[in-house]
N, C-alpha and C positions, 0 to 999 in steps of 0.2 A: 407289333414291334419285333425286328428280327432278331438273333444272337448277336449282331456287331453293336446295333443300338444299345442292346441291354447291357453291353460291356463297357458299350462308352457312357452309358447314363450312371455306372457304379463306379466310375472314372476316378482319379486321384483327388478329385478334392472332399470324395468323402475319405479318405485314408488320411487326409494333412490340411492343418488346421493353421498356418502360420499365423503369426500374430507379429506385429509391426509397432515396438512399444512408443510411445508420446511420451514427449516431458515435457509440461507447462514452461514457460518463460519464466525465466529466476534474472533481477535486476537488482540492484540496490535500493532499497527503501529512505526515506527520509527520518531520521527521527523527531520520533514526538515525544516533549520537558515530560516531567511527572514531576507534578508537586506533591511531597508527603506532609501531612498536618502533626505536628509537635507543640497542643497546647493552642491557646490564642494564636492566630496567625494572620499575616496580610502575605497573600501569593501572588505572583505573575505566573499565567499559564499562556500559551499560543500552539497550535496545531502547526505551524512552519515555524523556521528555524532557520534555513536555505531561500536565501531568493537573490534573483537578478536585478538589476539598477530597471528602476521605474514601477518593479513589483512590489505589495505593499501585504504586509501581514496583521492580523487581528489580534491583539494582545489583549489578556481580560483581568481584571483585577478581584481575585477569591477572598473575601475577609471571613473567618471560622472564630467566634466566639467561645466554643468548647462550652455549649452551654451557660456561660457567665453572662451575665446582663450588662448592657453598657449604655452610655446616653449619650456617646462621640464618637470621632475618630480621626484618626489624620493618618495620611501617608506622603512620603516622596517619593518622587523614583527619579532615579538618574540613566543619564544614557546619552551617547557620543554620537550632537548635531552635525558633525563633517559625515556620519555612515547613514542615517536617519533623521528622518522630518516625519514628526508627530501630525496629523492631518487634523484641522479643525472641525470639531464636534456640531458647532454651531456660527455659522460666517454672519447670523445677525447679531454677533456679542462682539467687542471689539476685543482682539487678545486670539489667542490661541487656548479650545478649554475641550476637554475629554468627555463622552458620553458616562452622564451617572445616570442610574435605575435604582432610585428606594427612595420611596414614599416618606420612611417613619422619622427617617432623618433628611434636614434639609440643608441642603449645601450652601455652606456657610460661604468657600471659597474654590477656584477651580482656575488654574491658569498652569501654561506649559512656558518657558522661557526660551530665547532661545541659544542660550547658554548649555539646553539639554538639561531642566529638571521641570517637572512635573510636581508640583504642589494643589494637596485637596485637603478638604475639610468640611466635615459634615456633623450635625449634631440634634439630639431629639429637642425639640421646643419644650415639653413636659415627658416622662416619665424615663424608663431604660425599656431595653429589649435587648433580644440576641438576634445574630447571626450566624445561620446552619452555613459554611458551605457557598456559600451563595454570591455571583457574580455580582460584584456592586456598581463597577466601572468597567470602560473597555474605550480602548484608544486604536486606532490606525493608525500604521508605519508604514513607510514608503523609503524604499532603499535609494538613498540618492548615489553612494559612490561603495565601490568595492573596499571590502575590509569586514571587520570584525567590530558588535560592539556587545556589551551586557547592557541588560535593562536592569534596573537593580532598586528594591526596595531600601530606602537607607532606617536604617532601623531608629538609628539615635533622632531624626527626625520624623519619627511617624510614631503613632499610638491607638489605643484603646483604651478607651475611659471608662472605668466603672460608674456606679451609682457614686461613689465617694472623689470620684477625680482622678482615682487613682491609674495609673497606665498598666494593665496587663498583658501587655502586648510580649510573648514570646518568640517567637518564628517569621522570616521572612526570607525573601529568598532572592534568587536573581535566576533569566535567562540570557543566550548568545545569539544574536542574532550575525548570519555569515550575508557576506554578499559577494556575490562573486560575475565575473563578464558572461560565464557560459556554464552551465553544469552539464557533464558530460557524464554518458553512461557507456561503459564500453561493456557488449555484448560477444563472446565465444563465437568463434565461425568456422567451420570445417571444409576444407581447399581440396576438391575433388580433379585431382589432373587427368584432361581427356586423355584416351591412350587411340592413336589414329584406325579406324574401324579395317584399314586394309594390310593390319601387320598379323593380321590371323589369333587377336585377342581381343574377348569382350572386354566392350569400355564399361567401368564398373559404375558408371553414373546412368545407365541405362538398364541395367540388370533389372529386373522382374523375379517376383521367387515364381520357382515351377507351381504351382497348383493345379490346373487342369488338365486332362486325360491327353489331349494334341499335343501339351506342352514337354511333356515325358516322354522321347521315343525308347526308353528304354522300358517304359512300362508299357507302354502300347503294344512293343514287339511281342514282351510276354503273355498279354491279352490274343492277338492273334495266332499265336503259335499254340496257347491253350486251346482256341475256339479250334483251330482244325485238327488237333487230336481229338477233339470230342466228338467233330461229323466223323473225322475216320474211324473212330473206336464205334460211331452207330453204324459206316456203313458196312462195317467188317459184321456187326451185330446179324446186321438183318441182313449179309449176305450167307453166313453162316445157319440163317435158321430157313432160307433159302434151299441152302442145299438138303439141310437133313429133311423136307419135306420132300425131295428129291429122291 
């Protein structure tokens, strides 16, 4: 390898290390309910909150005993049939009725109106038990027209029954469901004006950073103009030892 090689192999890009920083995509997120427990409770939770006419969302029904033992329960929920249509759980029952899940209690009653209320009712045949937490029901919505509605547990209608009858039922809650024609995300854009290539200015949307050794004529020069001070400083060397053998 001669000296111009090895000048261009130590080149600018080991002197400069540029770095080109990235920033992930930032949008708007949808929010997701949080239900907090206060005691006996009957919750609605759902992961959407936002949807378009013909989308339908998952809504769950959380009943929390707080430990206490019960041998019933009832709830209603209300919510606005012009914005949502509850989807039928089972099209072999006549009526409109909601998916239940538990064994220990057997559902006494299950129908949706279409007035927009949902009515249930479920009760232990012999003994009490609790409820941790635990999804009991869960219904599909299907957004039929733009607007706003809440789902809403009604309290004065719904309950938790002890061992003695009694209703312990403290908390309930409600969520929003939006409906809207189009959700739209608008995303930042940076407008780069080309500048014409023949007006004796680079166009800054084609710019490159300097890195490599070609790219630099101004470091190149100084690489050449070093390299030939060095052969003229050896041949000055060995004409000088030249002569004094002379």
């Amino acid at each position: 390898m001669n000296i111009f090689q090895i000048a261009q192999a130590l080149g600018g890009d080991d002197l400069t290390s540029p770095t080109i920083p990235f920033t992930g995509p930032v949008g708007p997120t949808s929010p997701v309910p949080t239900t907090g427990l206060g005691g006996p409770s009957i919750l609605l939770q759902s992961n959407v909150v936002t949807l378009k006419k013909g989308e339908q969302a998952k809504v769950e029904v959380v009943i929390f005993t707080d430990s206490k033992e019960i041998k019933g329960f009832k709830f209603k929920i209300s919510y606005n049939p012009s914005i949502l249509k509850v989807i039928d759980a089972d099209t072999a029952t006549p009526g409109t009725q909601i998916t239940y899940q538990n064994t220990f209690f057997n559902q006494k009653s299950n129908s949706v109106s279409s007035s927009g209320e949902i009515l249930f009712e479920a009760a232990a045949t012999e003994g009490v038990s609790t409820i941790t937490k635990r999804v009991t029901a869960y219904f599909n919505v299907e957004a039929i027209d733009n607007g706003s509605s809440n789902l809403s547990v009604v309290k004065a209608d719904s309950a938790l029954l002890d061992a003695l009858g009694a209703d312990i039922l403290q908390s309930v809650n409600s969520i929003t469901m939006n409906v809207a024609s189009e959700v739209v995300t608008v995303t930042a854009t940076t407008t780069v004006t080309p500048i014409p290539q023949d007006s004796g200015t680079p166009n800054p949307s084609t710019i490159t950073p300097r890195t490599g050794f070609i790219d630099d004529l101004g470091y190149t020069n100084a690489i050449i103009i070093g390299t030939l001070l060095i052969i003229s400083g050896i041949y000055l060397f060995k004409k000088k030892n030249n002569d004094d053998l002379h």
